[in-house]
N, C-alpha and C positions, 0 to 999 in steps of 0.2 A: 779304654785301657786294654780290655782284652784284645781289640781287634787289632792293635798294634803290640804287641808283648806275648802273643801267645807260640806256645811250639808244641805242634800234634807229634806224634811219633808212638812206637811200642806197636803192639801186635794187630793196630788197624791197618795201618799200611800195610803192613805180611799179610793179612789177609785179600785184602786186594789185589795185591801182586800176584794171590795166588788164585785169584777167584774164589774164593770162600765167604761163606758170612762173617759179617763183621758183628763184635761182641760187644764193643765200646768203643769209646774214640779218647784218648788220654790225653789231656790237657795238662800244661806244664807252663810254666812263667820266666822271660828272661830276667826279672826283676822282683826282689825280696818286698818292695814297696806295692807291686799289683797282686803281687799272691796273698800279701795281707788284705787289701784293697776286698778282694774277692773272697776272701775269708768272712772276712768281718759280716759282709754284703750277705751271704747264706745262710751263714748259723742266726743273723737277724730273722733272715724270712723262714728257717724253716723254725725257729721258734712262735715267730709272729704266725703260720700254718697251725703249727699246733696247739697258742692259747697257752704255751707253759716256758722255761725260762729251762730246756730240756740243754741245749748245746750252750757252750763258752769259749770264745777265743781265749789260748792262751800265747806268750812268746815267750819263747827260752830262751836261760843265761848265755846259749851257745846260739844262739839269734831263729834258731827256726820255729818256725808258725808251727801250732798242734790243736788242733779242737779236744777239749773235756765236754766227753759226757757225762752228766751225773748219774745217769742209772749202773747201764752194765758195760759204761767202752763203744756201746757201739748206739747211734742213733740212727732208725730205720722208720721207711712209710711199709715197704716189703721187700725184700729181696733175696736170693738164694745164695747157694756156697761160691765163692769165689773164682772154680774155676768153673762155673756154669753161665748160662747165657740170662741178661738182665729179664725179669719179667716184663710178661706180655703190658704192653701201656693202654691204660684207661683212656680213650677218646674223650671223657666226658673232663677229665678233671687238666689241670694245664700246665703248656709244655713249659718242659725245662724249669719243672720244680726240685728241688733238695729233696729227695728221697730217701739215703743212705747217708751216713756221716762219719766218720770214723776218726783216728786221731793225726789220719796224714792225709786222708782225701775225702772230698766232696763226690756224691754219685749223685747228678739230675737224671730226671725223666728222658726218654729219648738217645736213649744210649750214649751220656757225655759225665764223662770224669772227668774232675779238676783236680792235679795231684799239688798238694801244697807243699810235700816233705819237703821236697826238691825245687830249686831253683835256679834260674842264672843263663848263661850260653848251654846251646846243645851239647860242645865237649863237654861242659860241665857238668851236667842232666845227663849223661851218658858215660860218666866215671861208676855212675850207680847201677848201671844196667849189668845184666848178665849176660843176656844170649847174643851174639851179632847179629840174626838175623832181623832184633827188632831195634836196632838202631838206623833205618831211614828214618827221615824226619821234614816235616812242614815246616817254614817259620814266616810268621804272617806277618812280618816286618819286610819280608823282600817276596812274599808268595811265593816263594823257590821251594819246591819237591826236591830233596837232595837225595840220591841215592848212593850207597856206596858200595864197592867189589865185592866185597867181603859179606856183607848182607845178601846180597843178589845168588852167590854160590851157593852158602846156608840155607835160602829160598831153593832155590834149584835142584839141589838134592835133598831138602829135607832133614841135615844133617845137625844135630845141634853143636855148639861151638861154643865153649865157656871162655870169657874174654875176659873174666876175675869180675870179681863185685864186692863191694859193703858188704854183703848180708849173702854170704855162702849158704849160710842156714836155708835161708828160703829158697835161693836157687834150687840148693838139693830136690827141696819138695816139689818144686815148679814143673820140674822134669816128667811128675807123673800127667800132668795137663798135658804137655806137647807129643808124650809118648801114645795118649790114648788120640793122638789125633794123627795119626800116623809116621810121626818124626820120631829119627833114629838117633841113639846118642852112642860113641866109646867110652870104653872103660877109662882112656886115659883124659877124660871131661869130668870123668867122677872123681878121679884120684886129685884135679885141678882145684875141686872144691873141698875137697877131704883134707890139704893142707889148707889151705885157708881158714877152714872152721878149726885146724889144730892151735890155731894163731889165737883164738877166741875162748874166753872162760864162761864155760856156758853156764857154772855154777853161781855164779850173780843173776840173782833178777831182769837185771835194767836189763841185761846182756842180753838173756832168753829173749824178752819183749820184742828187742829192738830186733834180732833176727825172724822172731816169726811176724813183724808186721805185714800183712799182703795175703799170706796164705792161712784157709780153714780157716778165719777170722772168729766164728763163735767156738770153735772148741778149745782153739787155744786162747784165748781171752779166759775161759772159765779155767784151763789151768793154768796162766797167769794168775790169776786170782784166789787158786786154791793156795801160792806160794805166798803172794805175797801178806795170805789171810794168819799162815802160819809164821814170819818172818813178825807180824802182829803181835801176834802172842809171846812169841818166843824171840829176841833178837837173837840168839845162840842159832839159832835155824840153819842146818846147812841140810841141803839134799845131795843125791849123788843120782848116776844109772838108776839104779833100783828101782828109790823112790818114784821117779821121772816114770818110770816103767808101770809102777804099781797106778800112778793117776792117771797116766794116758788109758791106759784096760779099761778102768772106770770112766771114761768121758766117752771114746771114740767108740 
């Protein structure tokens, strides 16, 4: 199922194109039926790995796949902050095991993420994306390396390009990865996502969550969980700036 249903794309091919190390290889599914397929398939083994009942498939009212962790959000064997490079792999222990698990992707050993948020044809995997430059794409249905103009420039000068996204939020943050890697962004790419995020109520919960899915993963998980600990106690719970302000000091 994978070897016909799969669509590589996102910042390995940019790296190749550019000659750089490659950080991960992202895996994506033309079909809602194989992403669950391969869901199911991981959180089994990496539970069966670990001898405990730690991950859960679950599927939402709105049809997307989500794994639950029951600890803290995230299920891990090791691994660093997000925009850093996978750790070093153990020779002794075997390839292409579940190692990282979260509630929209699968991270195996050997540098391979299975994203499961997302599904469907490349345009459609690629409404969610942000930058152009990481929109070439493999699809192992026809083994076509598609490239396109508009990637290949943003390549070439290093330029970043905000094409709109789902999740402005994270975009925003995103920018600090590509800038320390020596891409250049305008002011008018900031302003591209600044109205978008104005379109977004960042004072709900669910809201927060779903834009910081991707990026800094354990810090904002624990302030996801400082809210949603408080929204517990107290349904009246509203935060504002401030508060946001006074827990991030305290985590970061």
């Amino acid at each position: 199922m994978v070897d016909k249903h799969s669509i590589i794309t996102g910042g390995c091919i940019a790296s190749m194109l550019l000659g750089e190390k490659i950080n991960d290889f992202d895996y994506y599914f033309d079909s809602r039926n194989v992403a669950l397929e391969v869901t199911k398939y991981y959180v089994e083994e990496f539970n069966r790995i670990r001898g405990a009942e730690i991950a859960e498939l679950r599927e939402k009212d709105n049809g997307r796949i989500s794994i639950f962790i029951s600890s803290d959000g995230i299920a891990e064997e090791n691994y660093g902050d997000e925009d850093e490079d996978l750790p070093a792999e153990d020779n002794t222990k075997q390839d292409y095991r579940p190692i990282f698990l979260t509630s929209n992707a699968i991270t195996l050993s050997n540098k391979i993420q299975l994203v499961i948020r997302f599904f469907g044809s490349p345009e459609e995997i690629h409404e969610n994306y942000d930058f152009v430059h990481c929109t070439n794409y493999w699809y192992s249905k026809t083994g076509e390396l598609v490239l396109n103009q508009a990637a290949l420039e943003s390549l070439l000068s290093k330029e970043l390009y905000y094409v709109g996204s789902k999740y402005p939020l994270c975009s925003l943050i995103r920018t600090r990865k590509f800038i320390k890697r020596g891409w250049n962004i305008n002011a008018g790419q900031y302003l591209k996502m600044a109205m978008q995020l104005n379109e977004l109520d960042l004072r709900d919960v669910e809201t927060l969550e779903e834009q910081l899915i991707g990026v800094d993963i354990t810090y904002f998980q624990m302030l996801i969980e400082a809210l949603n600990e408080r929204k517990e106690k107290n349904k009246d719970f509203a935060y504002d700036s401030g508060y946001i302000a006074t827990i991030v000091d305290r985590i970061f």
